[in-house]
N, C-alpha and C positions, 0 to 999 in steps of 0.2 A: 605443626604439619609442614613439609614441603612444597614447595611450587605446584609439586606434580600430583600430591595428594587433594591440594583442595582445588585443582583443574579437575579432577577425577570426581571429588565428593560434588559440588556443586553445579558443575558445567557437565558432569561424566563424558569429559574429552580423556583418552588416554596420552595425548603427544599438545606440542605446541606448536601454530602457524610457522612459518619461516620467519623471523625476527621478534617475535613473544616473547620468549625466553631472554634472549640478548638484552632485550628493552627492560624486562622484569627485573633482571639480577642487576642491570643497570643503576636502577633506581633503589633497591634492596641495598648496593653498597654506599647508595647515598648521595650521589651525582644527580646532578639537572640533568633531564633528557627531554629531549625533542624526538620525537618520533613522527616519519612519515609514511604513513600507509594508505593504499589505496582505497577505496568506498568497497566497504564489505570486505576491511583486511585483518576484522577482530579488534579495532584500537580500544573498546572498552576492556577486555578482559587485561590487555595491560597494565591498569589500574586496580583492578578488580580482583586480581590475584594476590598481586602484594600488600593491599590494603587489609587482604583477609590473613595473610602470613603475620603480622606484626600488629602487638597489642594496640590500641587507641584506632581513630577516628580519621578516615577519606574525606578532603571535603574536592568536592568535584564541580569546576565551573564550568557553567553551559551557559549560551546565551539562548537556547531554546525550550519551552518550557514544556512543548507536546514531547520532545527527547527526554527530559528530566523524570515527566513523570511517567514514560513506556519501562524507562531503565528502573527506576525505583519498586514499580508494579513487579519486574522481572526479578530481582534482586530479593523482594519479599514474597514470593511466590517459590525462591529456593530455600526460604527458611532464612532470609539475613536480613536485619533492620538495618532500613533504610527511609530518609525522609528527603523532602525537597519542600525550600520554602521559594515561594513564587509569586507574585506580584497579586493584589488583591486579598491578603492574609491582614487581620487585624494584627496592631503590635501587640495586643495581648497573645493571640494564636503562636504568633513568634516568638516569642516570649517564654510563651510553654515550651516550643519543639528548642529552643536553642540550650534550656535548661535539662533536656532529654539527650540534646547530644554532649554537654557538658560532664552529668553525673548517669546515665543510664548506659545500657548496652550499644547503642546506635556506631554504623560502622561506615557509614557513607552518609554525608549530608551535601545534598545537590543544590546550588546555589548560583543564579544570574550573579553578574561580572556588576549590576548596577548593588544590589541587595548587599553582593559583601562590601562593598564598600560604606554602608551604613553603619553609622556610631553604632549601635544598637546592636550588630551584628559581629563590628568588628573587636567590642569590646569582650563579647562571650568568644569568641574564636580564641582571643587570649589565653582565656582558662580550660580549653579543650586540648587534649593529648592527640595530638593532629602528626597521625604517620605520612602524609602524603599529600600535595596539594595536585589534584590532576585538574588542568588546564583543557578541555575539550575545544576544538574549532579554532585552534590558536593563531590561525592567520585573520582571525578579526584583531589583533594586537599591531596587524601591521599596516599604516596605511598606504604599502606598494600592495595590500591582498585584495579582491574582492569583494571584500564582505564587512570593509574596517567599523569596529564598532571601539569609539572613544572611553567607554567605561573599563575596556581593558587594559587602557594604559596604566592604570592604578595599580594590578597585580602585583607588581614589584612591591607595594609596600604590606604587602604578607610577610616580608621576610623581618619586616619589625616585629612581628608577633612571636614568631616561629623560625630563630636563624638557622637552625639544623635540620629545618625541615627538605626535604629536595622537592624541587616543581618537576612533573611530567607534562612536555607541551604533547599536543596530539592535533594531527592535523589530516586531513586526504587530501590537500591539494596546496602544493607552496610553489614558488618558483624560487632561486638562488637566491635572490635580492631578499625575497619573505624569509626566508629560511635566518638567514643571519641578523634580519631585521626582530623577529620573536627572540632570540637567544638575546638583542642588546636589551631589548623594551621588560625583558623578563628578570636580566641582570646575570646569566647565568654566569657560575661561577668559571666554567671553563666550557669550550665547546665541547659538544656531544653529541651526536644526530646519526638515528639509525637510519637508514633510508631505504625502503621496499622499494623496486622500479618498479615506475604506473601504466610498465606494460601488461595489457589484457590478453592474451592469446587466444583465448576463443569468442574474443568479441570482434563483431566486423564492422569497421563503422563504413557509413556509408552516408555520402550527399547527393542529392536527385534533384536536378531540376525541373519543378513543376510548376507548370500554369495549374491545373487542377488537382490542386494536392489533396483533396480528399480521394476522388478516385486512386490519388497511388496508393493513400493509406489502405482503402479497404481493399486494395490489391496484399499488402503487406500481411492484413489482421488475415484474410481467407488464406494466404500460402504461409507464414508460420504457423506453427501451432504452439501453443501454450500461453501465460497470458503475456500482457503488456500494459505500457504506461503509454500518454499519448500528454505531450507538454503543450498547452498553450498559453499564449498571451494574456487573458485575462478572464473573469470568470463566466461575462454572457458567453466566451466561446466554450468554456467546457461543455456547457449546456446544449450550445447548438451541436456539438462536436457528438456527445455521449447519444442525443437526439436521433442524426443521422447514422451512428454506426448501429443503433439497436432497429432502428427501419431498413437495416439491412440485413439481419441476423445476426449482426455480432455482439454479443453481452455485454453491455457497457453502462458504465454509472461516472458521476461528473463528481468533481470534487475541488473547494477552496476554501480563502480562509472565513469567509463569510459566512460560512456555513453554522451553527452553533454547535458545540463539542460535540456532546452525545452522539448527534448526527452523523458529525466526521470521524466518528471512530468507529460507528456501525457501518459505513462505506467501506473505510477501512478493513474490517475483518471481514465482509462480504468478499473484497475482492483478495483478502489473505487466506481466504478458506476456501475459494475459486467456486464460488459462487457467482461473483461476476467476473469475465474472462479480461475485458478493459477497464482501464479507470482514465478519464481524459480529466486532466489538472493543472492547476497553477504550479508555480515552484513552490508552494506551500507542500504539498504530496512528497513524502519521499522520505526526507531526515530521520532515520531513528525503524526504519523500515526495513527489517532485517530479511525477503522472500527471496529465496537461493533460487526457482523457476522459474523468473521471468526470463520471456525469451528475445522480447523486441522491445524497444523505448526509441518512442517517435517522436520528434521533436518538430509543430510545426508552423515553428515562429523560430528568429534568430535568438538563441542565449545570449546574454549581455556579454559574457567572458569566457574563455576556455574554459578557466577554473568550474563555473557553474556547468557549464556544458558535460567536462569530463565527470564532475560527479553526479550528475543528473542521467547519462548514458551508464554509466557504470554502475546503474542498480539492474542492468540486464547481468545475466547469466554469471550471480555470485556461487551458482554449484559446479561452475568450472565450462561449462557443457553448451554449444554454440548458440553465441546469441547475435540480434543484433542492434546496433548505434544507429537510428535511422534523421538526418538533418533533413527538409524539405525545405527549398531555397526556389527562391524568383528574386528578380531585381525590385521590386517593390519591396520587399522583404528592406532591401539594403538602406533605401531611404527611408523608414520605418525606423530601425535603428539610428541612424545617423539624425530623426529627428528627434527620437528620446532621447538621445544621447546631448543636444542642444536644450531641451527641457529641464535635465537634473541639474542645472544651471544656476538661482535664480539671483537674480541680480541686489547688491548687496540693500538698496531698500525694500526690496522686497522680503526681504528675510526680516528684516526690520519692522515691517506692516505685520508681517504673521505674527511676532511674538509680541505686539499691539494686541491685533487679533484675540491672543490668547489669554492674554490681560482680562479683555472683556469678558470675554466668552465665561470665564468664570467667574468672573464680577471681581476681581484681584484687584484690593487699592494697591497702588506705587509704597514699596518697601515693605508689603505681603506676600505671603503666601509661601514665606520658605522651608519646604518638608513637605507643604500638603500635597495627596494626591489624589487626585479626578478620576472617572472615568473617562475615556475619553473615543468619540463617536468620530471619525474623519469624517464621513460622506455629510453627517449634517452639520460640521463646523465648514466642512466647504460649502455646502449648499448657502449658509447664513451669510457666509463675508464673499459668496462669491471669486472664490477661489479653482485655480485648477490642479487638480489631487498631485499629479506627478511632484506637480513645484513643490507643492504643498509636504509632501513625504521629504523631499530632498532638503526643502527648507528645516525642516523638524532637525534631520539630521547631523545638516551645519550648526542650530543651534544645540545639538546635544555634544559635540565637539567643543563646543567653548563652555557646557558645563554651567546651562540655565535649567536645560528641562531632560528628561529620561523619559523616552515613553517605552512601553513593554509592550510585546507582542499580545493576540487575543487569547484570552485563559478561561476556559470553564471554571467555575470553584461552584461545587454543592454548596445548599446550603449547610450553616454549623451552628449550632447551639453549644452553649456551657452553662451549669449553674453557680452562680457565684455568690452562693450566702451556703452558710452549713446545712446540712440535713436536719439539724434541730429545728433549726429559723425557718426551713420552709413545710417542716411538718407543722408548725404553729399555724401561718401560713394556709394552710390546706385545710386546717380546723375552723380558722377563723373567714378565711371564703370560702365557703365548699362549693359552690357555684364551679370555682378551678380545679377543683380534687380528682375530678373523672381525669379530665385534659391531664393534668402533669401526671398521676399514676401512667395513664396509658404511656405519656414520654418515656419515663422513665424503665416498664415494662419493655419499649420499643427499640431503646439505644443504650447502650451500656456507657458507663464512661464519664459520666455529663458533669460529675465532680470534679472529677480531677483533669478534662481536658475537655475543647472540642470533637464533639459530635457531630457526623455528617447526616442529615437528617432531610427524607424527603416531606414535603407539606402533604403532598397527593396522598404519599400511602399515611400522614395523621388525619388525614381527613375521610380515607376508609376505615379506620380502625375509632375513629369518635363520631362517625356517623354526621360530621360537620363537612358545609362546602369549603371549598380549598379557602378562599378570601375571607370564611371565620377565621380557619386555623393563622394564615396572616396576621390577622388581628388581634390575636387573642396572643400569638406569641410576641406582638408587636406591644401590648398591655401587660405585660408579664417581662420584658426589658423595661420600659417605662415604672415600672413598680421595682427595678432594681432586683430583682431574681437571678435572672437570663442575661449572657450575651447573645442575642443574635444577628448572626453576619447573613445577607439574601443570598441567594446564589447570584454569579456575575457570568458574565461573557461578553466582556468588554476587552478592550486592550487599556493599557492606564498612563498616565500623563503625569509626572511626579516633576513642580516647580525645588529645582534644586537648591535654588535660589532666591533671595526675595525679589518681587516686582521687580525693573528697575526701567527708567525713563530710556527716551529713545538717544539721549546724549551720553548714557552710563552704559551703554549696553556695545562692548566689545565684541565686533567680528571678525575672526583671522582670517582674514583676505586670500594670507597668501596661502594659507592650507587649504582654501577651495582653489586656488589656482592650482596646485600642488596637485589635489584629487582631479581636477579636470583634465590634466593632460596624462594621469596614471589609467583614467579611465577611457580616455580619447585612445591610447596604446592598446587594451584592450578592445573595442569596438572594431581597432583595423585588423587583429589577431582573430576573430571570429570571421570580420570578410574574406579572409585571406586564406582560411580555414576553408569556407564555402566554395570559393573562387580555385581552389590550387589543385594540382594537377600532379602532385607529387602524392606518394603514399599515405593515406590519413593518420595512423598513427602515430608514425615516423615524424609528422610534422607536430602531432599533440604532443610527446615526448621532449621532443626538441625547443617545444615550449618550458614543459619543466625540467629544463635544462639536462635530459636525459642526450649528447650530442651523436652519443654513436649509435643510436637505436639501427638495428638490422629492420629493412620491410617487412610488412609484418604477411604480406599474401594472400590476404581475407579481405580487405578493404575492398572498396569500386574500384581505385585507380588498379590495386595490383590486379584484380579478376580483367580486368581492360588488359593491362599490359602483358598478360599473360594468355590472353585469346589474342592479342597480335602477334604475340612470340610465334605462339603455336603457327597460325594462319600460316606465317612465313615458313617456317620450317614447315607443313603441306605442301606450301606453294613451289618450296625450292624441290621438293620432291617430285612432283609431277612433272616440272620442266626438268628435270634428270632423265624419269622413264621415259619424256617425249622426243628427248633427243635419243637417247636410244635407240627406241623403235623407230625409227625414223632414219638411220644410220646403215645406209645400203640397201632401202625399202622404200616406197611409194605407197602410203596409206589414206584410206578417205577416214572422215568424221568420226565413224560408226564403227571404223575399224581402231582406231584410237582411243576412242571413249572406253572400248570393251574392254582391252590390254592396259589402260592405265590401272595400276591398284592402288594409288594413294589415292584419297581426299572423294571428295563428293562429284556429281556430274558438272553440277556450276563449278566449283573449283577448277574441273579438268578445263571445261571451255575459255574458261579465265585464262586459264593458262595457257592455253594456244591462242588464243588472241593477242594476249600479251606477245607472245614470242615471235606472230608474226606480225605484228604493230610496228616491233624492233628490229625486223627484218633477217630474224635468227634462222627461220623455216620457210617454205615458199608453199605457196598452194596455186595449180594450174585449173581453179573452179572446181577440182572433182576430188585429187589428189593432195597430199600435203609430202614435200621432201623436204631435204636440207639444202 
């Protein structure tokens, strides 16, 4: 099939975005490509076209795993196998899926940037017929980007696996320096870089300075219509935020990552199926959220970076049709940032203390623990060592850059079952305890599959269907692993903590100093890029563009500054008109007030009065108390 065929068969698009195609055939002849497109510019179907054009296997890296498995769900909802392995999967579970995308039909396997780099993974990759390595979010590769995440430096050694393979980076937001910085870090063979401009034309952004920034928002939420996103700071504000916009009429529900999955995806489709009109959220909200009608996205705390900003703004009005960017700024705002911004800091024993810390925390003798992975709880590993989360997170960070520990974002996983003895051995099994015979018949009845793979299986509904409370069925399936039948995996929602490394003392344990100094003044550029943003007086677009190094952006005429500069245009041209017809009528004539007001035709009565004040302020017309001449 053609490009165009399976755009038609799968997506039933008849045409492609403006740069699809370029980027598609790009790749089809076999070239590294980088592609830049703006948030809601189609960058998946990029991948997703040519992967289905040519025989073998997409493996597609994401460092997100609520994206991986929105894409996967959609991908297999068109009739296409697709899997994604994700953090909290036993190696047997992977094990399975890796030997499915090896010898089965599988046509896309979605995979964190930490995961392919596992032996384990990296050695089946070997044996897979791999048309395409798509690269998702690729300015975490770079650490000039916002977002650098250290396990993508490794990419590059895909190409021992696979030298004929071509990489697609994909990214919504690079600046020049990223841009060239992904193409060295990725090794491409030659440059390549499509580039969309991250001009938005029917978005307006706008900055409002507010003391009482809730009153402007529910100014905002009552005079748009349609729905919206409302960004804040941290999660008790969702809460309080979503609280008072629904005490005031407007529909609103709160949302972070705190939340446990199920939960966050039932919000999620409430406010996708406009159910609820607002959702007030963390930056967790958003990635992978495809709603072409939102109309406004309110921002009202400062975004750390442009980069965050433009794609957090730019999930308003992806069906072309007018939306708006809304920033809410105070000067407290600015010290707030500039004190976070001194937080992600922590000083180099400190980071030292933490991966102490974490030693204990899981009981890790010195020269242990290399491979294992934890669960891993932040709020009560800071509650126990008394720690403050910001440092805490940044500090994780610097150590996962030197390639001690990996931790993954938080991931639902159902619970899973597999049987692993034959059907013979546990029909004996069944004979010989029949106390279990009801129990597994009914499993078995309930989930299909249980021989040859994990099953996702809920307790709740085995424990309506055996007439047992939820914490027998636990137990009994907990007695039934124990007795070597079963694997069973619990359900999780955690985020997880993977020592990449063994233990190692506080005299063996290497800190790159100068790569946190590095990040510290790449981030300090961006901090004064967002005030500068809030603060500027030049057209807001024109100045985000000019960020990613977009230099000639034409004003875009939708923003605050240009709607300002454009009712003082106006005013004057009014104004110069009035004082035209005043002289005028006035030009071999003696007229009072009343008689001027009536004859002037431009502009408003205040405008008129304006105007002869002015003119006789300047000493242009003369008035003898009753009359006005020249």
């Amino acid at each position: 099939m053609s490009i165009y065929e399976v755009l038609n068969k799968y997506w039933n698009y008849s045409s492609f975005r403006p740069l699809q195609a370029d980027i598609i055939n790009s790749v089809l002849e076999g070239k590294d490509t980088l592609a830049l497109l703006p948030t809601g510019g189609g960058k998946s179907i990029c991948f997703q076209v040519p992967a289905m054009v040519q025989p073998g296997i997409c493996i597609v890296v994401s460092p997100l795993i609520a994206l991986m498995k929105d894409q996967v769900e959609n991908l297999r909802a068109k009739g296409i196998e697709a899997v994604a392995i994700i953090s909290g999967m036993s190696k047997r579970e992977v094990d399975i899926m890796l030997d499915n995308c090896v010898y089965g039909k599988i046509k896309f396997l979605y995979v964190s940037p930490e995961r392919l780099m596992s032996d384990l993974v990296r050695e089946r990759v070997k044996y897979m017929k791999v048309n395409l390595f798509a690269i998702d979010e690729a300015h975490c590769i770079s650490q000039w980007g916002y977002d650098f995440r250290p396990p993508y430096l490794h990419l590059a050694e895909l190409r021992e696996l696979h030298p004929k393979v071509p990489f697609l980076a994909l990214t919504a937001t690079a600046t020049e320096r990223v841009v060239e910085d992904i193409q060295d870090k990725l090794t491409f063979r030659e440059r390549n870089v499509f580039r969309k401009s991250f001009e938005r034309k029917n978005l307006s952004y706008v900055v409002a300075h507010e003391e009482n920034k809730f009153r402007k928002l529910l100014t905002i939420a009552r005079n748009v219509k349609g729905t919206g996103i409302v960004y804040v700071r941290n999660r008790r504000e969702t809460q309080e935020v979503a609280r008072m916009l629904n005490r005031e009429g407007v529909s609103a529900d709160f949302y972070h990552a705190g939340l446990p999955t199920p939960l966050r995806s039932e919000k999620q489709e409430a406010w996708k199926s406009n159910k609820i009109r607002v959702v007030v959220a963390t930056n967790a909200f958003g990635m992978g959220i495809d709603k072409p009608d939102v109309r406004f996205v309110v921002h009202l705390d400062l975004p750390e970076s442009l980069e965050a900003y433009y794609q957090e703004a730019g999930r308003a009005g992806r069906d072309e049709k007018k939306s708006f960017g809304v920033l809410l700024y105070n000067q407290s705002d600015r010290l707030q940032l500039e004190r976070k911004f001194e937080q992600s800091f922590p000083a180099l024993q400190e980071i030292k203390q933490l991966y102490y810390h974490l030693g204990n925390y899981y009981q890790l003798a010195y020269e242990a623990g290399e491979g294992l992975t934890f669960e891993f709880d932040i709020a009560d590993f800071c509650t126990r060592y008394k720690l403050e989360p910001l440092k805490t997170l940044n500090a994780l960070k610097f150590l996962e850059h030197d390639e001690y520990i990996a931790v993954s974002e938080s991931v639902y996983l159902p619970s899973r079952v597999r049987i692993i003895v034959s059907s013979e051995d546990l029909y004996r099994f069944q004979i010989e305890y029949s106390n279990y015979d009801f129990f597994i018949k009914t499993l078995l009845r309930s989930y299909g599959g249980l021989f040859e793979g994990y099953s996702l299986i809920r307790e709740a509904d085995m424990a309506k269907r055996t007439n047992m409370r939820m914490e027998e069925v636990v137990k009994v399936l907990e007695k039934l692993e124990e007795l070597e039948l079963i694997s069973y995996l619990k359900q999780t929602d955690k985020p997880q903590l993977t020592f990449l490394k063994a233990r190692a003392d506080s005299q063996h344990l290497v800190i790159d100093w100068k790569f946190i100094e590095e990040r510290k003044r790449v981030m300090e550029s961006q901090v004064k890029a967002v005030i500068a943003y809030a603060e500027a007086k030049t057209c807001r677009s024109k100045l985000l563009l000019a960020y990613f190094d977009e230099l000639e952006a034409e004003k875009c005429g939708v923003c605050d500054v240009c709607i300002e500069e454009k009712k003082a245009t106006s005013g004057n041209a009014v104004f110069d008109k009035i004082t035209f017809e005043i002289l005028q009528l006035l030009a071999g004539q003696h007229l009072s007030v009343d008689e001027l007001i009536l004859a002037i035709k431009a502009g408003t009565e205040a405008e008129r009065l304006a105007a002869l004040r002015n003119l006789l302020d300047a000493g242009k017309i003369k008035s003898d108390g009753v009359k006005y001449y020249l």
